[in-house]
Residue, then its C-alpha position, 0 to 999 in steps of 0.5 A: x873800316x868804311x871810307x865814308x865822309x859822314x856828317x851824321x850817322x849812316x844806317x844800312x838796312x834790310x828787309x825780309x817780307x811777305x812779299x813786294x806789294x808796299x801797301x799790303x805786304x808787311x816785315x817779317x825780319x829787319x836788320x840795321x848797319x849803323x856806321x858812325x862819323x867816327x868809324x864806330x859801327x853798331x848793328x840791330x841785331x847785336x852781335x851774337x844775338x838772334x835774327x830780329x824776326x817779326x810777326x807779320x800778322x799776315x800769312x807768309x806765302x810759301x813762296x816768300x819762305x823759299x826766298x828768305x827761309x822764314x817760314x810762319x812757324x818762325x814768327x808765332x812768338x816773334x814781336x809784332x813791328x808795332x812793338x819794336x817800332x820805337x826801338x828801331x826809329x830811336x836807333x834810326x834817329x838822325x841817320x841817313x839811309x842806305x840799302x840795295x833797292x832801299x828807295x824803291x821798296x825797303x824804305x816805302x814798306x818800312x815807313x809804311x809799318x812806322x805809320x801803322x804803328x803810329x810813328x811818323x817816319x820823316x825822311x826829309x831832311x835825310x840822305x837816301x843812299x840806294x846802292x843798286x842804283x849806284x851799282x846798277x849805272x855803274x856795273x850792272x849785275x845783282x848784290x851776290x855779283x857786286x859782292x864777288x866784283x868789289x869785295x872778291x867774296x861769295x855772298x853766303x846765306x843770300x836773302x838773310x837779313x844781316x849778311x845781306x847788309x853787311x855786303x851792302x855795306x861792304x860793296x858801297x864801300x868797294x865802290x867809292x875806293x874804285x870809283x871816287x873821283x871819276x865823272x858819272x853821266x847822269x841823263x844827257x846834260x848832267x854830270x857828277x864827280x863820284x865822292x864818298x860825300x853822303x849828299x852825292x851819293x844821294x843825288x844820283x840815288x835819288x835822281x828823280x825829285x819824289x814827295x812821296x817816297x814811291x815817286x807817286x807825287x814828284x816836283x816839277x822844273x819849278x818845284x811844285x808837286x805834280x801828279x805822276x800816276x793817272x789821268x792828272x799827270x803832270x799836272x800841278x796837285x794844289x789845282x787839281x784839289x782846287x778844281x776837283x774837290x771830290x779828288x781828294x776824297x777820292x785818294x784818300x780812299x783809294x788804295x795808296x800807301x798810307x806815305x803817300x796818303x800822309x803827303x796828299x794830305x799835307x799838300x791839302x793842309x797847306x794850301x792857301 
């Protein structure tokens, strides 16, 4: 079905949530496409099984509602994520990662709930495919019009989980039957051959060198994290710690993602 070259499985996830705030806003439904090196497919939800809606703990604004239809009575019975937290980070395991504004929001939030849970969600090592970004420099338009351009169909029930997904799915793979083999321009110097290689559709995913997943703390030209928010940015971490001792503190303090905070942290532990 998919012409995607894997070296390991490839998951397409989904989020409905409380709203976009990545610190504060919480899951309301997921839903997972796992593509496998041999062409298998498997889905969470299952086939034929129910939407996986979760419990927020938090209130639902009605203005969330209108988007993705869940409303706060859906949720009252519905399993908080720290209860299906393992189930998901045990079928998310060894995969790599791809989504429609994944990078910037879906796997931010997601990681997020893993550490409330208390689940250290390490996406090193792991190729981060945003199909957004991919459609976004090459078509720009949204996920219904990428569905109606590649795949000729309607996108129904729009800001549903799983449909959502599956056109995901779908679209990235429209696009590497249209485009693989073309040169895509990346900034003023760099250029890359589009592939169906997961390592080259991360790279143009993922074009900024993030430490943390919201791009807080990024790599400088010689591969030292810097600061990229605030008065330090620019500047090298591991010297503003040294020079500014309360600083740490500071951040560990303020209101960050707890990802973020997980890295800051790391950075700290690391030092000489």
């Amino acid at each position: 079905m998919f012409q995607f070259k894997l070296k390991r499985p490839l998951a397409f996830f989904d989020l409905e949530t409380t709203g976009v705030d990545v610190g504060r806003d919480r899951i309301v439904e997921i839903a997972i496409l796992k593509v496998m090196p041999n062409g298998q497919v498997h889905k969470m939800p299952a086939e034929g099984q129910e939407r996986l809606v979760v419990n927020p703990e938090i209130p639902i604004p009605l203005e969330s509602s209108l988007i993705h239809g869940i409303y706060p009575e859906d949720v009252r019975s519905a399993p908080l994520f720290r209860d299906i937290a393992p189930k998901i980070y045990q079928f998310l395991f060894d995969c790599d990662l791809a989504g429609f504004n994944s990078n910037k929001f879906d796997l931010p939030l997601l990681a997020e709930e893993f550490l409330r849970a208390g689940i250290d969600f390490d996406v090193e090592g792991r190729n981060l495919v945003d199909v957004q970004v991919l459609f976004h420099l090459l078509e720009p338009r949204n996920l219904s019009a990428a569905y109606q351009l590649y795949c000729q169909k309607e996108l129904v029930d729009a800001h549903e989980a799983m449909p959502d997904v599956i056109a995901t799915a779908e679209v990235l793979n429209a696009m590497i039957l249209k485009y693989q083999g073309q040169e895509l321009k990346l900034g003023k110097e760099e250029q890359v051959v589009i592939s169906n290689e997961m390592e080259v559709l991360h790279h143009i995913s993922e074009r900024k060198k993030k430490v943390d997943l919201m791009g807080q703390v990024v790599l400088n030209e010689g591969g030292s994290p810097v600061f990229n928010f605030g008065k330090h940015k620019g500047k090298l971490v591991e010297e503003i710690f040294k020079s500014e001792p309360g600083y740490f503190g500071w951040l560990m303090q303020a209101d960050f993602p707890l990802y973020t905070k997980k890295v800051f942290k790391d950075i700290k532990e690391n030092m000489a």
